[in-house]
N, C-alpha and C positions, 0 to 999 in steps of 0.2 A: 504493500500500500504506500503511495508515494505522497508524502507530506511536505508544506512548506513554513516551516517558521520564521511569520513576519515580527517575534520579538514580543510577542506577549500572548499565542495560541499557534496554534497546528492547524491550518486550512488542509484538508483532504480533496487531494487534485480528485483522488480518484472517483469517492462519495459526489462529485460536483459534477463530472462525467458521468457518472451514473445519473442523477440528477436530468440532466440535457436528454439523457437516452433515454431516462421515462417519459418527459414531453415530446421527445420530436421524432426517435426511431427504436421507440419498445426499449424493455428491457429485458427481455428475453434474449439468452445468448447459451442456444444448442450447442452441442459438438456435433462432433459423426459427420454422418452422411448430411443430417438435418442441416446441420449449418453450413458444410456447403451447397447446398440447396440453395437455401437462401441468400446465399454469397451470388451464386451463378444465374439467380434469378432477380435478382437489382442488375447486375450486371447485365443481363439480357434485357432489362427494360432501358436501362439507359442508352445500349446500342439500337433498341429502336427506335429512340427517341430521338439520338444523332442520323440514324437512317428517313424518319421520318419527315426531320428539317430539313436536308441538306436538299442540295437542287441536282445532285445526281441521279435520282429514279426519273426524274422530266428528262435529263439529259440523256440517257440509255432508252428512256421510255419501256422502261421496266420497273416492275417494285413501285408504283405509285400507289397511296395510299390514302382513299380520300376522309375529311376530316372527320366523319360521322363514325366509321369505323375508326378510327385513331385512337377515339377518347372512347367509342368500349375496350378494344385493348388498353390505354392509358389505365381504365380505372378495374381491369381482370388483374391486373400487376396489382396493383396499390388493396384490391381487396384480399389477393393470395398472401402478401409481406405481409400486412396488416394483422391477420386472422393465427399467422405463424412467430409475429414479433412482438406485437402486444397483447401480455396475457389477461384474462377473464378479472381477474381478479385479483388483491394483492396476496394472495393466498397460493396462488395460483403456481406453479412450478415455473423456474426461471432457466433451467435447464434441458427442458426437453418439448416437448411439443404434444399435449392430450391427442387424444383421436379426434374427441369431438370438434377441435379447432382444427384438425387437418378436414373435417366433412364439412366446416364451414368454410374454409380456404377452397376447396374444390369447388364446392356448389358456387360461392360467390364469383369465381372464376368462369367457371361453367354457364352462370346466368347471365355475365356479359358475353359472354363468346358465345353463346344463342344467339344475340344479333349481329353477330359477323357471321356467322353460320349461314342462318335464317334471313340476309340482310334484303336479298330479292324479295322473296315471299311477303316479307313486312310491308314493306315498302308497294307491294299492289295490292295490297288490304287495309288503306288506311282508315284507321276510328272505327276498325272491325277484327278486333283482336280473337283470336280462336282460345280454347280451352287450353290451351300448352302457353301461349303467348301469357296468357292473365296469371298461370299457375308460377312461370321462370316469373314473370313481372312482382309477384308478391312476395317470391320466394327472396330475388334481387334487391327490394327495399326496407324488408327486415334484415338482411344480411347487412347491407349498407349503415342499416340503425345501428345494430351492433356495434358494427366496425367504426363507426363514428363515437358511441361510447368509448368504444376502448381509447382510439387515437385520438380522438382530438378534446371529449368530454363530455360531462354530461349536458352541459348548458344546449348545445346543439341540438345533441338528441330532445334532448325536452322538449324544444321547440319546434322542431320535424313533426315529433309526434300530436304535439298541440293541433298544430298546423294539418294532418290527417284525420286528425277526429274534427278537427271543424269544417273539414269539409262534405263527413258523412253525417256532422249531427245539425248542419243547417236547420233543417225547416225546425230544430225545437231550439234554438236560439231566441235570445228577445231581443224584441227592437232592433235598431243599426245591424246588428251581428246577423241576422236571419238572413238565411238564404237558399235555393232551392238547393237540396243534394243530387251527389253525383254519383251514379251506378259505378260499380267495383271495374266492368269493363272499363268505362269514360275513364277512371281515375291510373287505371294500369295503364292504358296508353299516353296521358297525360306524363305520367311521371318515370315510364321507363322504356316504351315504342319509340318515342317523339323527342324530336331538340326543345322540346318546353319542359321540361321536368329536370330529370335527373344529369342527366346530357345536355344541357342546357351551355348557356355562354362563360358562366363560372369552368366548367368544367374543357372547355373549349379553350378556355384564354390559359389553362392548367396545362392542357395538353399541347396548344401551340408555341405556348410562350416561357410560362413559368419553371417548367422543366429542366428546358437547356439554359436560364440563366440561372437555376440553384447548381445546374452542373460544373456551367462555368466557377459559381463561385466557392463549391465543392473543391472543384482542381485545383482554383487557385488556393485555399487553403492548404491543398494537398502537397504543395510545391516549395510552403513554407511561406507566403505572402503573409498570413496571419501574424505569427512572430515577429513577422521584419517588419509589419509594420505598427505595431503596437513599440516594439522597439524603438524606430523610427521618429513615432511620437514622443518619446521619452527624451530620446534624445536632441527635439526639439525645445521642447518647453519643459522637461522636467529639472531645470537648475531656478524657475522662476516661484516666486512666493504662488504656493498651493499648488507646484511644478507638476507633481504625481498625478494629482488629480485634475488639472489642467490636461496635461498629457491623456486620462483616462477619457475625457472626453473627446479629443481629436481622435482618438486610436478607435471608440466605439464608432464614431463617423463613418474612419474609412473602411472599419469593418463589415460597419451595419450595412456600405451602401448594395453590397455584396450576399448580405446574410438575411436570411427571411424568419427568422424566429428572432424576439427579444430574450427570451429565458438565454439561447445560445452565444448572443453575442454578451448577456451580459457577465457569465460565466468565461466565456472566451475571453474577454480584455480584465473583466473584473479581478480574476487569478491574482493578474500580476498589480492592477493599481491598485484595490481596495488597502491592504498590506502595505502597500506604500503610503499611501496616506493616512492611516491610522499610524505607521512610524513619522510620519513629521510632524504631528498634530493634530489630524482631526478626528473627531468621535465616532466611533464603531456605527451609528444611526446614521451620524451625515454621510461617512463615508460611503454605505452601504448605498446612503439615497441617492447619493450622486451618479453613482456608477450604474443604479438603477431608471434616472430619467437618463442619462446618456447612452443606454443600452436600449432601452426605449422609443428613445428618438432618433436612432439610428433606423429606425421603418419610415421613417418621415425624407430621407434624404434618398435625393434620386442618383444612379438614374433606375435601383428595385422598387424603391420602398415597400420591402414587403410584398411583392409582386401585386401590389396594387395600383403600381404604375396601367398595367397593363389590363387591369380589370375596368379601371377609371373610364382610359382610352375607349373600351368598348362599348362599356355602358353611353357613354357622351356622345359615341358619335367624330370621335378626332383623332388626331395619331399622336401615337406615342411620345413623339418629339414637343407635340404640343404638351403633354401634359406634364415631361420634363420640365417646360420652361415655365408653365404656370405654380411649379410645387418646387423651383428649386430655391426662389425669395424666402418664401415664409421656414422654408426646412432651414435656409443661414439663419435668419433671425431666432430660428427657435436654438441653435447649437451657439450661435454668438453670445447668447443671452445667457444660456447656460454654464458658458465661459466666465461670462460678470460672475454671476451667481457665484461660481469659484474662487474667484476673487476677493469679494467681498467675504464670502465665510473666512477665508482664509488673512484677512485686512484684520477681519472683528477678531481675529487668536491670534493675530502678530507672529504667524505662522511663515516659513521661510521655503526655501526650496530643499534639496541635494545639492551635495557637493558635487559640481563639473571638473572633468581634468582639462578642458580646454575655456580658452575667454574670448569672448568676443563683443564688437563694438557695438554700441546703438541701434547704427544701419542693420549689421549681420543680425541682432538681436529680432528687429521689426522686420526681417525678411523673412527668415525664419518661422515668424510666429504667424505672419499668414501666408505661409507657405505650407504650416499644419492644419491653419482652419479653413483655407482656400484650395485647399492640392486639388481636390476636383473638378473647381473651376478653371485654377492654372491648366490644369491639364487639356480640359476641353478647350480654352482659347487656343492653345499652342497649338494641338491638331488640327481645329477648323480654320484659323486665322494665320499658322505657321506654315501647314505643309496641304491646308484644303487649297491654296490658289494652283496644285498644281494640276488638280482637277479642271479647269479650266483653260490651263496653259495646254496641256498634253492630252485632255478626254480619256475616252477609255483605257489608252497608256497608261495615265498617272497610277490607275489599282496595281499594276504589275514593277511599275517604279516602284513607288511605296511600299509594294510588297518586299521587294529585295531588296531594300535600304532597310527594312527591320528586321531580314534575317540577317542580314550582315551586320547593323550594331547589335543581335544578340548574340554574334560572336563574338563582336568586340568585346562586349559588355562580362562576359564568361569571363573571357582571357584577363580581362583587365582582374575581376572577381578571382582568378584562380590565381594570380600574382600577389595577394595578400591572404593570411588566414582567417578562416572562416572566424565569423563572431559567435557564440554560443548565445542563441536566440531565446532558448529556452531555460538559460540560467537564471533562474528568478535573485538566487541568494547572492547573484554578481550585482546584480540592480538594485540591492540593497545598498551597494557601499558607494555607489555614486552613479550620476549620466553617464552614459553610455554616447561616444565619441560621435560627435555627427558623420563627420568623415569615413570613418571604419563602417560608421552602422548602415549607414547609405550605398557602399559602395556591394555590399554581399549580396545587393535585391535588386538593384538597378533592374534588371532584365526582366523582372515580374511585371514592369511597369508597361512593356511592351504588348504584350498581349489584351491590356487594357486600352492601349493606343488603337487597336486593331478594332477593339469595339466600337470604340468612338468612332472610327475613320468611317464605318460601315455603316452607323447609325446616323452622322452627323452630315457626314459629306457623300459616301453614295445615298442617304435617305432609303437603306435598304430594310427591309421586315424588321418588326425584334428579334423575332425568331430565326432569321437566317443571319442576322448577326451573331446573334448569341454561337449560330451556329460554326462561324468564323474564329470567335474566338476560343472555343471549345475544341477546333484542331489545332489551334495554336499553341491552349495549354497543354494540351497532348503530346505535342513534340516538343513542348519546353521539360515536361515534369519529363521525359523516356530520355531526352539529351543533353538536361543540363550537369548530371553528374558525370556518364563517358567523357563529356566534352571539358568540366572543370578536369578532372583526372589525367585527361591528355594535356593539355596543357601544364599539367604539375610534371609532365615526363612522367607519368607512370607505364608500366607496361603493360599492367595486366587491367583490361579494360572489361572483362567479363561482367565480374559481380557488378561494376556501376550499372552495366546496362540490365542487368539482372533486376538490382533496387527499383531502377526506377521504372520499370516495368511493374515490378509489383505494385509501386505508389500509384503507377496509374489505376490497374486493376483496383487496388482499394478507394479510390476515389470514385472511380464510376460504381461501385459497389454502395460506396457512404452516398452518393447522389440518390441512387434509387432507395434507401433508408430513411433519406431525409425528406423523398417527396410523397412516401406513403400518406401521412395525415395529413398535408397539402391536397393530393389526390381525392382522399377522404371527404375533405372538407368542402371543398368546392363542389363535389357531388353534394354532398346532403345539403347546400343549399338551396341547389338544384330544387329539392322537395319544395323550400320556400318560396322559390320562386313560382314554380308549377304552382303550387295554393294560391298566389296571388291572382295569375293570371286565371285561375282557374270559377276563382269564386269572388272575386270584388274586392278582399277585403284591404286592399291597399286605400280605396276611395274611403271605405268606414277607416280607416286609422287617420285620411284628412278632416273627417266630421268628427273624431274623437277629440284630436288634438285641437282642432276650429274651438268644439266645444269648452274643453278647460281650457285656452286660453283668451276666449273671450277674444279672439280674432285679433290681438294685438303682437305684432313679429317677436318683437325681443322675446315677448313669454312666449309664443310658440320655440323659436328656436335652443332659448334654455328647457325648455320640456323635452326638444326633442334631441338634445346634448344628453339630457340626463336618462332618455331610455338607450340613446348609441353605447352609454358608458352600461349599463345592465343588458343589454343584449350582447354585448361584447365581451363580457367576462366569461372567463375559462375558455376562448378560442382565439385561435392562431391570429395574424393577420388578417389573411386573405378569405378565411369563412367568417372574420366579423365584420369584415367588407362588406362581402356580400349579402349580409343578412342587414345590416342597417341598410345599404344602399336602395336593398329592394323594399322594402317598409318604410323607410323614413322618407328620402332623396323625393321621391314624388309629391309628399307631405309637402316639404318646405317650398318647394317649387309651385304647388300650385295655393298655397300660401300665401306666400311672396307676392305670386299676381295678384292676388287679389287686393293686395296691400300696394299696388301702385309701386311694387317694389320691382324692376326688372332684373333681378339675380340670374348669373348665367352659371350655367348648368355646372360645368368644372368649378365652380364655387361651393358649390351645392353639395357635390360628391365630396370633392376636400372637405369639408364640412362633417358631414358622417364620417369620414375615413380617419379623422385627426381623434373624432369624439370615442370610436368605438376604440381605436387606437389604448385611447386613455385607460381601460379597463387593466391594462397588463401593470399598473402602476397602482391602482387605485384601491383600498381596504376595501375587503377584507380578500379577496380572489386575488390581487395582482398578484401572476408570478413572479414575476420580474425581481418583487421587491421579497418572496420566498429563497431566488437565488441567490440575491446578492445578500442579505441577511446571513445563509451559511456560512458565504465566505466571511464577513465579516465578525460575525458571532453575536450579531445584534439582534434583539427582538425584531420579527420582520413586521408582527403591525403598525410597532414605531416608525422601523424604515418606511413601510408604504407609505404610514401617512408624509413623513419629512420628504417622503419621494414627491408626492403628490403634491404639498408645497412648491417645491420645487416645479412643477410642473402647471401651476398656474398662469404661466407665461403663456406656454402651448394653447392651454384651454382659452386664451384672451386671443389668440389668432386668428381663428375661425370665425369669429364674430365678425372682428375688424374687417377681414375681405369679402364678407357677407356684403357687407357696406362699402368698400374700396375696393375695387376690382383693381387698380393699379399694385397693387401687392403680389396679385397674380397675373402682371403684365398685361392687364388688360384695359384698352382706352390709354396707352399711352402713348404722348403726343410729342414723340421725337426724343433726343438725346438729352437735352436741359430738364425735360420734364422726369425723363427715368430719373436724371441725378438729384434732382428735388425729392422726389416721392422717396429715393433711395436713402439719404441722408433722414429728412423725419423721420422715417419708418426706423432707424437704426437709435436716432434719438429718444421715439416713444418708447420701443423697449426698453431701451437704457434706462428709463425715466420708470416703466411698471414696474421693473424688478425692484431698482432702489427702492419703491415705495412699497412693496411686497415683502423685502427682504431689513427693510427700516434703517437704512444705512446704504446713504450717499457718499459722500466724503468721510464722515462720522456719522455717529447713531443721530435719526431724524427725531425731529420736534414733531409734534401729532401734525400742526399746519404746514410742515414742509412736505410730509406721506398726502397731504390730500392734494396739495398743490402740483407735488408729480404725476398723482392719477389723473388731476383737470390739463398737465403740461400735455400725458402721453394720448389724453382723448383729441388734446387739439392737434398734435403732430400725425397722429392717426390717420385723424377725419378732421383735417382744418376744411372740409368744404361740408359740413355742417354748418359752423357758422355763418357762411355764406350762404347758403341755403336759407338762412331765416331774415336775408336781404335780398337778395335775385333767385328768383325759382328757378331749378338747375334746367327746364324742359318749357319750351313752345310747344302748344298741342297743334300740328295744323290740320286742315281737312283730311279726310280719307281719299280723297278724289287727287290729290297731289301727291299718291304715292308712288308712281313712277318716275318723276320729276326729282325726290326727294331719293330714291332710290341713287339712282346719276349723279346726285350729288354727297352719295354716302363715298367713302374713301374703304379701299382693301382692307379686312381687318378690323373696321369698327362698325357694331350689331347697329341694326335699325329698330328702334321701339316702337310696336304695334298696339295701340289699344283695342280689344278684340269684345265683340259682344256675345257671349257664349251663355250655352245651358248647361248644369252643373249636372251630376249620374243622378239627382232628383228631381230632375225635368224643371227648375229654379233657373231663370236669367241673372249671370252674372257678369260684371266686367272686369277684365285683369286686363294684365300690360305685361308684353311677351319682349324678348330680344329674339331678333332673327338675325343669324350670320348671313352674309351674302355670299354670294357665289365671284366667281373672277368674269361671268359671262361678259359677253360683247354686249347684251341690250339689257334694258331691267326686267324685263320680266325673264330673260335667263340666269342675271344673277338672284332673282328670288327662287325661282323655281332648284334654283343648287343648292340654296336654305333650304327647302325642301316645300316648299310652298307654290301655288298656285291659286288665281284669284280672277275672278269676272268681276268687270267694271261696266253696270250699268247705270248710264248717270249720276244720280248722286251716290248711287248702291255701291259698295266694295264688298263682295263676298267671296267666303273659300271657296275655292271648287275643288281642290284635292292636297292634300297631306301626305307625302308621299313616306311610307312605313320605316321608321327608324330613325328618321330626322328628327334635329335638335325642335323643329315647328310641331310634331309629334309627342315628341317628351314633352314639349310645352302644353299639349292637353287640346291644340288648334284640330278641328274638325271641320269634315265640309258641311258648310251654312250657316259657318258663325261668319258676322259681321264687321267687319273693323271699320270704326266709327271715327278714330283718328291716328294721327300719326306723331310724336314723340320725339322733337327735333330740340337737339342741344341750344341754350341759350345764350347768345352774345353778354360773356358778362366778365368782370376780372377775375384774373387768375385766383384759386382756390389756397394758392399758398402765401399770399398777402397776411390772410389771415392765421398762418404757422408763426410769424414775426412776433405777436404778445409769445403767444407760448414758449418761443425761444429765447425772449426777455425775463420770464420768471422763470428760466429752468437758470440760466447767467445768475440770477440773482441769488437763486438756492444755492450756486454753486460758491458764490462770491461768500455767502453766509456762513457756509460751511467751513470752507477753507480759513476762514478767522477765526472762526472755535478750534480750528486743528489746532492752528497756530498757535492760539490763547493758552490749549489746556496742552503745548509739546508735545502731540500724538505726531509719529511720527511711520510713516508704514513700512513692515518688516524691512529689513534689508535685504538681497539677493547676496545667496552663499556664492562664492566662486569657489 
């Protein structure tokens, strides 16, 4: 059992590992035959999964595989590991495998590969399922309940199951809830025949997408990128006051952006920081907390977050690349802020760093430091703005240029690596006695860097699938983890080059082994939302959860949307990411959305989803369920409901996000109006949090006065939302005719939505009015770029109405119907710039700061010193 002593306990790596394997990939671990079974069968799902992406079966025009059967194979895998890796029970034998979970592993196997079998026959009998069909169908969604207890928990299951009894005990419901039931055939084909159920887009965006980027970031872990870069980090910022845990937070980042489970990553970096900051001074609870909202918030930074990047993308309607760029503001703001936070705790205990063996100046010091909290940005400019013009210069050339300029610096990059000695990555008790050398620590990983260039290049500048990216960089890690040790080795003049190539063949084999381990309750999960989503569409009762919610809050937004914060964070507990995604998305998102219009509010959709996906997020943090804060508690040895709660503290920032771009769409790049205005919105925004935390955390410069905490929360509301203010002097919207909407169309600009006042009937046959945003299209005339909204509309006379909705448009999700009316149109008002009114705020935040700094002065507080 391997233990680490941070100096006042024994953390058990191993107990913590264990730990991680009960959340994410069982803890059941056969010998024998059994376990390579299971070895060989991750392994072959991962190879289908690289065979499935890759653009070779188009190119032979063999092996193509289309996506309907994909994702019953994706989820035959995920329910056979499943059934064989996580046991029944904690009672339950951890060594071997019952019968009864090998006949539920078969049959659950067995009842997706009925519709790959079967997939013709189905498919000419549609909404006329035969007696075999209905039998695999009931047999497949209890299996799947199971299997979602086991892996992913009970929260889920619960509500699966809620979710199928309401929709057989309809007609004895009361009031709102009633509704006609649906025969046992209707509800088998709904939820395991059909892409509306279980198979659904959850499970699609699983099998597309999410797969090969937990592979990729399987390998790279597998390669040793985890170490080097938690290292990395340390070696950045851990010689600075509250160094450790500064560091802990950068290192969670670049972990997280990679990693889809918070329990993992916060176990993965926490190891090494928690132990570290509890030896320079902070308390077993803070420490515990910090490492648990920065493990946390590591699902919030793209370009994974939690593979809810890619879930977002579908549901909304946009690509991938969009919804990077909308989630990657508020994800700095939430990790910069986080950073204060460290700071300041570490200000209030006069708390220092580690001792560094090297010094450096000012400049190196501030390059450096956001050089850890920016690496992902640096990164992305370099490739798009460094090496994307050559795209341009060279066309289809540049891929094959590019290509061989990063095989050839990862040779460089080896040889230069194999001319110095390795750093011991994984020596915790070295990292005790001081930072670890920038130079040395930088130089042993360089080449890991590469393969993430490769992504980006694919993603950013050829604008190619996620999935076929992912797929790009997945043979890349493949031939870095098989060649980087032959190739260090030759270089060192050794001769006997066997065992390197022997190693790292095995590393690969275990990695694509740990991929298909890791995406079982991933798999899992996104099926059984599957179930909730099929209920909704099934039986209405998405609409009765807007007349619930209408209901208690009395139709007023902010309490709708703190209501529906506080069920994202209850439906979110005890599940991963990606299934509390998708189970708020599908329940709430619709809510706030048709909400909002009603409320003259026009919220656009990727607001909406960030919104859900930030709230249900919060659940892995929040008492009494957060895991997050059960793992980083172990390591630390702190009470974990203390931790959650201090986590959750902590994480009051986060929850003040979602709000703000509810109502600032500029946060998520949206509506803004050239380069001066990003830098404007950029700088507030960076202020206001500045300003929420100190006033959260009560210590600015020094500890606050009660009217300096309130004066930060009225500074960060106006840095936020300085066009509130304005708002209550120029109305931010002209309403004009409906009859000038083509006119108004023409003089919309690419990029910025058209507001629609729309006269609609609500699912109670009630006339209501909302206010929609329509994206436009790039067309040549206005009625083609409306109609690429997805919109279409007859103009007679004074009349403007719908005539068609075209199915899956953002105009669709907005709730637009043919024969609703739009009565006007929603044109920006000439009026002064919104940030006029940022200038008081940025006066009393100066004067808070001027205040404070003379009581520093007054009372000789003086903030720690930085060890050298």
């Amino acid at each position: 059992m391997s233990q680490v002593d941070d100096g006042h306990q024994h953390v058990d790596v191993d107990a913590l590992n264990e730990m991680v394997a009960e959340a994410d990939t069982g803890g059941r671990k056969p010998g024998g035959l059994t376990g390579k079974l299971i070895v060989a069968v991750a392994i072959a799902w991962s190879l289908f999964q690289i065979w499935y992406a890759s653009p070779i079966p188009y190119a032979i025009t063999w092996g193509v595989i289309s996506d309907s059967i994909a994702r019953d194979i994706h989820l035959a895998f995920a329910l056979f590991l499943v059934m064989l890796t996580f046991p029944a029970f904690k009672r339950s034998p951890r060594d071997r495998v019952p019968l009864f979970d090998w006949a539920l592993a078969i049959a659950g196997a067995a009842s997706t590969l009925y519709l790959v079998v079967f997939y013709v026959a189905i498919a000419n009998r549609p909404g006329l399922p035969t007696t075999a069909d209905i039998v695999v169908s009931v047999i497949g969604v209890l299996i799947l309940l199971e299997a979602a207890r086991r892996a992913v928990g009970p929260a889920i299951t619960v509500i699966a199951v809620i979710m199928l009894a309401y929709i057989f005990l309809g007609p004895y419901m009361p009031g709102l809830l009633a509704h006609k039931s649906s025969s046992l055939s209707r509800v088998a084909s709904q939820m395991w025949l059909t892409s509306e159920g279980v198979f659904g887009v959850a499970l699609g965006v699983s099998t597309n997408v999410v797969f090969m980027f937990v592979l990729f970031g399987t390998l790279l872990e597998r390669a040793g990128a985890g170490g080097y870069f938690i290292q990395l980090a340390f070696s950045l910022l851990g010689k600075y006051r509250g160094g450790p845990a500064k560091a802990g937070v950068v290192a969670s980042g670049l972990t997280g952006m990679i990693s889809g489970s918070s329990i993992a990553n916060v176990v993965t970096t926490g190891t090494f920081t928690i132990p570290l900051m509890k030896r320079v001074g902070y308390p077993a609870v803070k420490a515990g907390a910090i490492e648990c909202a920065a493990g946390v918030n590591g699902q919030l930074m793209p370009p994974v977050m939690g593979a809810a990047a890619f879930l977002i993308a579908e549901y909304v309607g946009i690509s991938y690349a969009e919804v990077v760029r909308h989630a990657f503001l508020p994800a700095l703001l939430t990790y910069g802020s986080l950073f204060y936070i460290v700071d300041i705790e570490a200000m209030k205990m006069g708390l220092t760093g580690l001792p560094s063996p090297q010094a450096s100046g000012r400049f190196q010091s501030l390059a450096r430091g956001l050089m850890g909290i920016c690496g992902f940005v640096v990164l992305a400019g370099v490739v798009y703005y460094g090496i994307g013009w050559t795209k341009v210069v060279f066309g289809p050339a540049a891929t094959w240029i590019v290509l061989a300029a990063l095989i050839a610096l990862y040779i460089v990059l080896v040889r230069y690596r194999a001319g110095h000695p390795d750093l011991p990555l994984d020596d915790i008790d070295k990292a005790f006695d001081e930072v670890p050398h920038f130079g040395e620590t930088a130089r042993t990983g360089l080449h890991f860097i590469l393969p993430v260039v490769l992504l980006i290049w694919c993603l950013m500048v050829e604008e190619l699938s996620p999935g076929l990216s992912a797929f790009y960089g997945v043979v890349a890690l493949m031939a870095l983890i098989v060649t980087q040790r032959p190739l260090t080795a030759y270089f060192r003049r050794e001769r006997d080059l066997g065992p390197h190539w022997k190693a790292g063949f095995v590393e690969l084999f275990e990695g694509l082994s740990a991929a298909g381990r890791n995406m079982t309750s991933v798999g899992i999960a996104t099926a059984t939302a599957g179930i909730i989503v099929g209920t909704v569409l099934l039986t209405g009762v998405g609409l009765v959860m807007t007349e619930l919610v209408e209901f208690i809050s009395g139709g007023h937004l902010i309490i709708i949307l703190i209501f529906t914060a506080f069920i994202c964070i209850i439906l979110g507990m005890g599940m991963p990411t990606t299934a509390s995604y998708v189970v708020v998305a599908t329940l709430m998102a619709p809510v706030i959305v048709n909400l909002a219009a009603q409320n003259d509010l026009a919220v656009s959709l990727v607001a909406v989803h960030l919104f859900v996906f930030y709230f249900g997020l919060m659940a892995d943090v929040t008492p009494p369920v957060g895991l997050a804060a059960y793992a980083a508690a172990a390591i630390s040895g702190a009470d974990p409901v203390k931790t959650g709660f201090q986590g959750f503290k902590y994480e009051i920032r986060t929850a003040l996000l979602p709000f703000i771009f509810i109502f600032n769409g500029g946060l998520l790049m949206i509506g803004i109006n050239g380069p001066l205005d990003f830098l404007m919105m950029l700088v507030t925004s960076v202020l206001a949090m500045l300003s929420f935390v100190s006033a959260t955390q009560g210590w600015f410069l020094v500890r606050n006065r009660w009217w300096e905490s309130v004066a930060l929360l009225l500074v960060c509301f106006t840095l936020f939302r300085p066009g509130f203010w304005l708002d209550q002097i120029y109305a931010p919207f002209v309403t004009r005719p409906a009859t000038e909407l083509m006119t108004q169309i023409d003089h919309t600009e690419a990029g910025q939505p058209l507001h629609l006042l729309v006269k609609s009937l609500d699912y109670k046959g009630d006339e209501v009015e909302k206010l929609v945003r329509i994206n436009l299209g790039d067309g040549k005339t206005a009625a083609a770029r409306l109609s690429e909204g997805g919109l279409r509309v007859n103009v007679l006379g004074e009349s403007v109405t719908v005539s068609s909705v075209r199915l899956g448009s953002q105009a669709a999700k907005f709730g637009l119907q043919f024969g609703d009316t739009i009565i006007g149109i929603n044109v920006p008002a000439v009026r002064p710039s919104r940030y006029w009114f940022a200038i008081p705020g940025l006066l009393l935040l100066g004067f808070i700061f001027w205040a404070q700094r003379r009581r520093r002065r007054a009372s000789g507080f003086r903030p720690a010193a930085i060890r050298t």
